[in-house]
N, C-alpha and C positions, 0 to 999 in steps of 0.2 A: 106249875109254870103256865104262863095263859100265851105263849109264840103263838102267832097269826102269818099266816100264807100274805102274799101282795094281795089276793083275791078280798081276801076279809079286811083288808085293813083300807083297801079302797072304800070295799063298805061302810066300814066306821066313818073313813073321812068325807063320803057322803053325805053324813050326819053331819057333819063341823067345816062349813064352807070356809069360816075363818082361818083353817088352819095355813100355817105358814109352807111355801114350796117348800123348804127345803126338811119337810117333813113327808113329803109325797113319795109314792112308791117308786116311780119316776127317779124320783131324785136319789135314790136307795140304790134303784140298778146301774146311772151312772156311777154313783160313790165304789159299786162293789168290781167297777170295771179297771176299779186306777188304786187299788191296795186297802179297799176296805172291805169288812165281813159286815154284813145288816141283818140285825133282828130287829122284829116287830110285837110287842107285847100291848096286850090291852086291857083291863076291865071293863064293867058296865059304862063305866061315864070319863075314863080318859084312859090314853093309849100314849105310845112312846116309837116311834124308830130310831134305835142304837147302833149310832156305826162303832167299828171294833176296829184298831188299826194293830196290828202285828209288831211285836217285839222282840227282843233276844229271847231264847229260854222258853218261849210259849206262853210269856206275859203278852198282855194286850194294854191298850188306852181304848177305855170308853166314851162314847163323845152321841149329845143327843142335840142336836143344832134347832134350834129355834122349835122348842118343843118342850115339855109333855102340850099334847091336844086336850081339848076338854074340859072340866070340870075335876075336882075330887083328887087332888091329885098324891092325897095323902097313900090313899088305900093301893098305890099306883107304885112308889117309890121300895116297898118288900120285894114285888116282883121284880123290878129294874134292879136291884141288889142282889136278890140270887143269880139273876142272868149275869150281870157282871164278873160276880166270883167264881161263875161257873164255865166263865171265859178267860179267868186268872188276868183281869181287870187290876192295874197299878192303880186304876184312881178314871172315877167319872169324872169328865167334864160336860157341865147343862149350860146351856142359853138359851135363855128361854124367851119366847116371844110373846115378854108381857113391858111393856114401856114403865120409864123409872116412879111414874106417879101412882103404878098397878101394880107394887113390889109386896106391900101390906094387904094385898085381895085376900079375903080368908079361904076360898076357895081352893088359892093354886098360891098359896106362901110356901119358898122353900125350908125346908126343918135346919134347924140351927145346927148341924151337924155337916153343913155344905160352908166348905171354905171361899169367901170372895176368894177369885182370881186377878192377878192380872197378866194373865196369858190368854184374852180373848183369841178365838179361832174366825169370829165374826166383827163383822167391825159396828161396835156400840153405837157408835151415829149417825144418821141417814140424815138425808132430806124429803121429805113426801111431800108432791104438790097431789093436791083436790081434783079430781077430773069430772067433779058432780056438775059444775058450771057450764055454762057457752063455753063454747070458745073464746068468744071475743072476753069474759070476762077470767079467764085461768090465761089468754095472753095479758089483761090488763093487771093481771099480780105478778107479771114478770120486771124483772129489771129492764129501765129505759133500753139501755144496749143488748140486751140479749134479746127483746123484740124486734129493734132494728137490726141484728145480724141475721135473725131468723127471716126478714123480709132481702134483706141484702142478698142470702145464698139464692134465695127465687128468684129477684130479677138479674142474677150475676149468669143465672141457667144453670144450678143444681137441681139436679131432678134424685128425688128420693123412692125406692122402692123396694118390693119384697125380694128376696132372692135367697138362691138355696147355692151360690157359689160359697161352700164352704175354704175352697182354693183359695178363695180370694180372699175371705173373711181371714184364715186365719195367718197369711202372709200379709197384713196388713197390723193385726195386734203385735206379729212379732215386729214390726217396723216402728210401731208404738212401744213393746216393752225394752229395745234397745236404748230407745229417743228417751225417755218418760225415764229407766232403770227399774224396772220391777219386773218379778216372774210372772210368765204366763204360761198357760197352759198347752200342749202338746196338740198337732192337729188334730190327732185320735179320739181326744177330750170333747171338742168342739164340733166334732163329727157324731158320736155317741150323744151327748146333749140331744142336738138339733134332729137326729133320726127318734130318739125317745119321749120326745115333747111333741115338734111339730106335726104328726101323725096327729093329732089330738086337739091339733091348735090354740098350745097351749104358751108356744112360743113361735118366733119371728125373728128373722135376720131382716135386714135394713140394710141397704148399700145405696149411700148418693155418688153421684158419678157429676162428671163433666165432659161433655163432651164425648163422654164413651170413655174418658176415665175415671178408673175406681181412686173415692178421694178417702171413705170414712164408711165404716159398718160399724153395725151395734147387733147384739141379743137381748132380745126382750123377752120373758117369759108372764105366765100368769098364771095365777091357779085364785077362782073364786072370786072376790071382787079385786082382788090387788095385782097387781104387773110390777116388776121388777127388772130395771137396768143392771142387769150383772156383765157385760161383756162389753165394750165399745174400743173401737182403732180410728187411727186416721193417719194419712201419708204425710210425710215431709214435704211435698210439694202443693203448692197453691191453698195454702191454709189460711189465705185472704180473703178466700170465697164462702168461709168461715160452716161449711159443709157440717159441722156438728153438729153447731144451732139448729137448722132444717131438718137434722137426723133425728135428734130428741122431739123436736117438736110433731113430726109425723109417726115415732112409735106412740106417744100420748095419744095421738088422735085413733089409733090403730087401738091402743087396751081400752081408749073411751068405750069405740064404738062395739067391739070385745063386754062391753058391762062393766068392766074395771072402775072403781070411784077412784081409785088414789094408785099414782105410779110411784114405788120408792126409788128413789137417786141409787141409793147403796153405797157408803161406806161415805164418810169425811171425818176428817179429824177427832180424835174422841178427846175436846177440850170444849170449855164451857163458853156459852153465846160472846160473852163481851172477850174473850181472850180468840175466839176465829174472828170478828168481825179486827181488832186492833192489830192481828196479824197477818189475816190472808197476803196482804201487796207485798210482804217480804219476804214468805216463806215458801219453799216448794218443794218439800222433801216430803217424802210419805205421800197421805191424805191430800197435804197442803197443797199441791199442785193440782189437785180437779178442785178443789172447793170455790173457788174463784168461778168456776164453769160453771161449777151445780147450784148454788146458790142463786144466780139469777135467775132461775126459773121460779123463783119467786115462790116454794113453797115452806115445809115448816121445819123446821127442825126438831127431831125427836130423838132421844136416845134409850136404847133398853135397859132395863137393871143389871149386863154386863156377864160375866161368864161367873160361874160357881165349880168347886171340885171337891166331889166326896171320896177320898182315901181310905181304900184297903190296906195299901202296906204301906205306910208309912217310911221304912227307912229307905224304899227304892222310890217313890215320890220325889223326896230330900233328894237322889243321886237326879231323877230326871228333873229338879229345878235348876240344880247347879248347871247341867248339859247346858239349860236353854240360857242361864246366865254368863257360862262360857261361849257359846257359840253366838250371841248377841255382841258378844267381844266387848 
């Protein structure tokens, strides 16, 4: 077994700037704060962080998020298999962060003994705008209106900034996941995050205000060249002043100047180009409800090859699909 401490796998991902956050050690000690167990395995030329979520009986679910790192990834997948079984693993779940056109890389092809899922944990479609350009030309790939909202919130007097009011931040998403309908996170979550990142500066909270009111925050994190919107809120009140626009636009300017080339939106719809564009204006359940936002930041739309699951036991896999088929009602 090749398990590595955080110390040596920082190491490794030294070596592999490209690798995705949510393979970072970082990202390991929050996971292992809110009911996960994290190992980290590696060989010469690719490495894995495996989170372990807990089961009846002392089964576990294996889950490696946007990952293996590296190269080679054949000689990678024995070792990731005895750790699993040796954690009484129901069934690995990989997403791996290779985009759908880099699925046949001979390098890191998964073995045909990985079942497509469709129970992704990550969400397959993003949006990535370019931060390599001016300014002036990453605002001229925006949509007409989403440039003019983002000028509107400055001369309306949103002022955007950094800030470590986690109080704030996170009574503001819940005001958002009530309004919106979806879960969010605990403030312990959002606290853990921003104390294991920001020390490092690797993330940023964002709060526009008005007048000395709080209207809209975001978290931005980075690791390497890339910055990711995973966190954003905003109040019910005075959402005319359109405080988003301004929010996204000043964390871009922030992972720019950070080195960042590309910030990812994070999550929209996992349906194909011509069925989001013929549907955004009618739909708003799930995804559909930010894609209308994120898209006019005018960048690209990408999606990854999707989640995969390699089965140990097979007959209690079966019972945990049925659960997730039941419980989707």
């Amino acid at each position: 077994m090749s398990e590595v401490n955080s110390t040596d796998w920082n190491a490794f991902l030294d070596q592999h700037p490209e690798a995705h956050l949510l393979q970072t050690s970082a990202w390991g000690e929050l996971k292992s704060q809110f009911g996960w167990d994290v190992a980290r395995v590696k060989v010469e030329k690719s490495g894995a962080q495996v989170l372990f979520r807990r089961l009846p009986l002392g089964f576990t679910i294996a889950y490696i998020p946007r990952g293996p790192v590296g190269v080679d990834w054949a000689s990678l997948w024995p070792i990731i298999h005895s750790l699993s079984r040796a954690r009484k693993a129901v069934f690995l779940k990989v997403e791996p962060d290779l985009l759908g056109e880099d699925k046949s890389a001979s390098d890191n092809k998964l073995p045909e003994d990985f079942l497509s899922s469709a129970q992704p944990i990550q969400p397959p479609h993003t949006i990535v705008i370019d931060l390599q350009a001016k300014e002036a030309e990453i605002l001229g790939r925006m949509k007409q209106k989403t440039r003019y909202n983002i000028r509107l919130a400055g001369k309306k007097g949103v002022l955007v900034h950094p800030s470590s009011d986690l109080d704030t931040f996170s009574r503001l998403i819940q005001v958002t996941g009530q309004r919106d309908g979806f879960g969010v996170h605990s403030f312990d979550y959002y606290r853990h995050a921003y104390q294991l990142f920001q020390p490092q500066g690797t993330c940023e909270i964002f709060l526009a205000e008005w007048e000395g009111e709080p209207l809209a925050a975001l978290m931005v994190f980075i690791h390497g060249k890339r910055a990711w919107y995973l966190y954003g809120a905003s109040n019910d009140q005075r959402r005319n002043l359109m405080p988003t626009y301004l929010l996204q636009w000043e964390a871009m300017r922030w992972a720019r100047e950070k080195g960042c080339t590309q910030y990812d939106m994070w999550g929209v719809p996992d349906a194909e180009p011509e069925t989001l564009e013929a549907e955004f204006t009618s739909r708003s359940d799930g995804l559909w409800g930010v894609y209308r936002f994120k898209r006019g930041f005018g960048g690209e739309l990408k999606r990854t090859i999707g989640a995969f699951d390699f089965v140990y036991h097979p007959t209690l896999y079966r019972f945990y699909k049925l659960y997730l088929r039941i419980r989707a009602g």
